[in-house]
C-alpha positions as CSV (number, residue, x, y, z in Angstrom):
1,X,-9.6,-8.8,0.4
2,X,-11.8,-11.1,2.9
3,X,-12.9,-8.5,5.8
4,X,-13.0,-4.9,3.6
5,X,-16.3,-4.6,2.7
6,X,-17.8,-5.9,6.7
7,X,-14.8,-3.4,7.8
8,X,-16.4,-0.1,5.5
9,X,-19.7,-0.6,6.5
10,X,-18.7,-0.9,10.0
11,X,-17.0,2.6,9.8
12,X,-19.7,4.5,7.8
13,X,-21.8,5.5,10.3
14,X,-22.7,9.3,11.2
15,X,-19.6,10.5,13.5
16,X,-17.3,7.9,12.3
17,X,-14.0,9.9,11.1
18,X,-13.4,7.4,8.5
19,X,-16.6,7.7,6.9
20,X,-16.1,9.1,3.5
21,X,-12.9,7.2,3.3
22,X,-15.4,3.7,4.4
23,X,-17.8,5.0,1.3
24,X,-14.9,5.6,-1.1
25,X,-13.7,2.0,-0.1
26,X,-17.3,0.5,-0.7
27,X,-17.4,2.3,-3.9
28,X,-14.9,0.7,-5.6
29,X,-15.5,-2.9,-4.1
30,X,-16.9,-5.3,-7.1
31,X,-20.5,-4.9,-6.1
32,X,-19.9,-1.1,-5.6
33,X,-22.9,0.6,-3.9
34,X,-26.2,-0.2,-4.5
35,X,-28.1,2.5,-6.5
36,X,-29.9,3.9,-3.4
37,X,-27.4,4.2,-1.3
38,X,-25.8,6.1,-3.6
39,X,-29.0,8.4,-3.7
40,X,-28.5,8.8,0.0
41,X,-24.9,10.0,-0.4
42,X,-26.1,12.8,-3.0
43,X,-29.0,14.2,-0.4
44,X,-26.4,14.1,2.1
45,X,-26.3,17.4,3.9
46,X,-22.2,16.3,4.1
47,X,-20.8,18.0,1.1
48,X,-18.0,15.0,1.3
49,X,-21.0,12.4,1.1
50,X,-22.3,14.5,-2.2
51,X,-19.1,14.6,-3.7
52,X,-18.9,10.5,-2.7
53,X,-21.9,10.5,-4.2
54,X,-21.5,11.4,-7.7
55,X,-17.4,9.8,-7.5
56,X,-19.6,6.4,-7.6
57,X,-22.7,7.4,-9.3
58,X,-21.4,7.1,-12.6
59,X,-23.7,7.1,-15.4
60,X,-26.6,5.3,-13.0
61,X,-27.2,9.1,-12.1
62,X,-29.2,11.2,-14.3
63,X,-27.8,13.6,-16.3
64,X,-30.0,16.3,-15.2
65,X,-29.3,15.7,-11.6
66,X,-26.0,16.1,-12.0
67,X,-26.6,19.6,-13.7
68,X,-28.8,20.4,-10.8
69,X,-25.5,19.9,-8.3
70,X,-23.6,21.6,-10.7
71,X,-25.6,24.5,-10.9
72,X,-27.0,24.9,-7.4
73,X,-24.9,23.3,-5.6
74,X,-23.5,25.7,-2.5
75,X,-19.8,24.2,-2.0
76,X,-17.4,24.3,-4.5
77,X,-16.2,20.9,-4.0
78,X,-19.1,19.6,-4.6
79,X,-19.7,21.9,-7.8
80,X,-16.3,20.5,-9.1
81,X,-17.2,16.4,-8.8
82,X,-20.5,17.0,-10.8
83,X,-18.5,19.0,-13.8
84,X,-15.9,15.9,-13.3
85,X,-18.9,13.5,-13.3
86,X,-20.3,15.0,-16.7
87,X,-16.9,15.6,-18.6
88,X,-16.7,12.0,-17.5
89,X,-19.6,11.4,-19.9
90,X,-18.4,12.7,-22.4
């Protein structure tokens, strides 16, 4: 859709209440999110960005990063999307 992906990036700035939904939408876009933005998302102090984060990683994350959230990891949601992330791997 002509617009989406100018419209996300205009509303993922810090304060912007639409911005994990402006990630989600640029994660799923054809050209997705580039690899170190991605990184970004999982350093995040935002637990919403983290669990962004690893909803678009896929398998460009490594596998041992993804234990790492899983295991230390302080919010649960966050916890939960990196077990999703590596059943998905499976």
């Amino acid at each position: 859709m002509r617009g989406t992906r100018e419209t996300a990036l205009a509303l993922i700035h810090p304060g912007s209440p639409l911005r994990l939904d402006a990630y989600r939408a640029l994660a799923t876009l054809p050209d997705g999110l580039p690899s170190d933005q991605v990184d970004g998302l999982l350093a995040d102090a935002d637990p919403g960005l983290r669990v962004v984060g690893l909803e678009a990683a896929g398998d460009r994350i490594a596998r041992e990063r993804v234990i790492v959230l899983l295991r230390d990891d302080s919010v649960p949601a966050v916890r939960l999307a990196a077990g999703r992330a590596l059943l998905a791997r499976t």
